[in-house]
C-alpha positions as CSV (number, residue, x, y, z in Angstrom):
1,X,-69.5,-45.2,-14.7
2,X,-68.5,-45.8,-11.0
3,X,-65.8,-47.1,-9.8
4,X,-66.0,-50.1,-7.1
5,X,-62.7,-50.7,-4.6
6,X,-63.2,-53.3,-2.1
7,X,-62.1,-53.2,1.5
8,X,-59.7,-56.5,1.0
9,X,-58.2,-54.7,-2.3
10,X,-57.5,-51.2,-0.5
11,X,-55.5,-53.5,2.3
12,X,-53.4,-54.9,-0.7
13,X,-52.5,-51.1,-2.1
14,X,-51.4,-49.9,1.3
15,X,-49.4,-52.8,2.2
16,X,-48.1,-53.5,-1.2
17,X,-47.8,-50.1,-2.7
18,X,-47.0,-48.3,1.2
19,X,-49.8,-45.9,0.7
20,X,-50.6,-43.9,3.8
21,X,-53.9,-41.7,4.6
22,X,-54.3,-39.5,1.7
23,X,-52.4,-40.7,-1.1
24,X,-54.1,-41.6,-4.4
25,X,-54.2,-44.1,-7.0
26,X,-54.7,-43.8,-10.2
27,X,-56.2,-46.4,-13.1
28,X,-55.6,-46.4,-16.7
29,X,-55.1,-48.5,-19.7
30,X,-52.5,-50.1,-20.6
31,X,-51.2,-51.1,-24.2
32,X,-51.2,-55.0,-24.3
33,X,-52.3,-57.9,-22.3
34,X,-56.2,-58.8,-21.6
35,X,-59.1,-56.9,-19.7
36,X,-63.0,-57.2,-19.5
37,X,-63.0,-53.6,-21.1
38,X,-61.0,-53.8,-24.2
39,X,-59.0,-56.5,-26.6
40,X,-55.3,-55.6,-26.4
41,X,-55.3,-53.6,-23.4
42,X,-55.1,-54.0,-19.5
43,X,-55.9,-51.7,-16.5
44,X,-52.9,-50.3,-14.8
45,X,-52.6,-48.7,-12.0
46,X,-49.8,-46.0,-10.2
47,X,-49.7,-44.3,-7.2
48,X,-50.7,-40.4,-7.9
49,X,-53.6,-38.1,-9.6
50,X,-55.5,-38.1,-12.3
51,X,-55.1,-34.7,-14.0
52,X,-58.5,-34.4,-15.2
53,X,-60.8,-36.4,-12.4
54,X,-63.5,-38.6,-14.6
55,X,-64.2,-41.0,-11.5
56,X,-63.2,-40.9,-8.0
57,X,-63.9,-43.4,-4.9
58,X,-62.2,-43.1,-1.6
59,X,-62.1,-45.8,0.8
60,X,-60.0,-45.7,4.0
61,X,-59.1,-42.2,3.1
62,X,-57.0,-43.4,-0.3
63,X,-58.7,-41.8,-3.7
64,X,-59.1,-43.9,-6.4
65,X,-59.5,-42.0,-9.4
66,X,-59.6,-42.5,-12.9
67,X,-58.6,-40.0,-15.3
68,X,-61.8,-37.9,-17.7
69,X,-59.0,-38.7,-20.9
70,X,-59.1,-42.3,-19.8
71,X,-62.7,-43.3,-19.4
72,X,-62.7,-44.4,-23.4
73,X,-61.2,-47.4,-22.5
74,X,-64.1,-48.6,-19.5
75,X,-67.0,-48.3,-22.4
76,X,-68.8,-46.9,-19.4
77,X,-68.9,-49.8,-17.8
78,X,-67.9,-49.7,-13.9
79,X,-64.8,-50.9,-12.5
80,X,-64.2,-53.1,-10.0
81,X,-61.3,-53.7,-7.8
82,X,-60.8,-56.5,-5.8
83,X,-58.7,-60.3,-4.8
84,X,-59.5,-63.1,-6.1
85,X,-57.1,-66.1,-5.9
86,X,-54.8,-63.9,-3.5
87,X,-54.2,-61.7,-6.7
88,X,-55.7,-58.1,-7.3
89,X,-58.2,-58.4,-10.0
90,X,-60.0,-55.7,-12.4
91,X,-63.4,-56.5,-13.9
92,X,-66.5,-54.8,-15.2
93,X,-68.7,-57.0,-12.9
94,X,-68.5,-57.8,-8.8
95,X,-65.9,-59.6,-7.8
96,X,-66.4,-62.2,-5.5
């Protein structure tokens, strides 16, 4: 599994989440809602680190990381981060 963070999405988490060089994000699911990983969950997301790195990325010196305990819910299928519609999007394929 890898995870894939494009450069319009890591714009979106520093202006929106006021990241600065450094600073991590972390990804993990989330009881309820809709994702291309699991019926009845989503992928969430909240500034700080995974205690127990499974998958890391950094782009524009922010680390992306998902947790080892968390990887269940991916099916080892890589994530990918990225805007569509002017809204950040999470799928298991390129988003374009």
């Amino acid at each position: 599994m890898k995870l894939h963070v494009s450069d319009q999405a890591v714009e979106w988490f520093i202006d929106e989440m006021d990241l600065d060089e450094g600073d991590e994000v972390r990804f993990f699911p989330k009881y309820g809602g809709t994702s291309d990983f699991q019926d009845g969950f989503s992928v969430g997301l909240e500034p700080g680190k995974a205690d127990s790195v499974g998958v890391e990325t950094e782009k524009k010196n922010i680390t992306f990381q998902i947790d080892e305990k968390d990887e269940w819910f991916f099916k080892e299928q890589d994530l990918y981060v990225g805007i569509k519609d002017e809204e950040l999007t999470f799928s298991n394929e390129p988003i374009e």
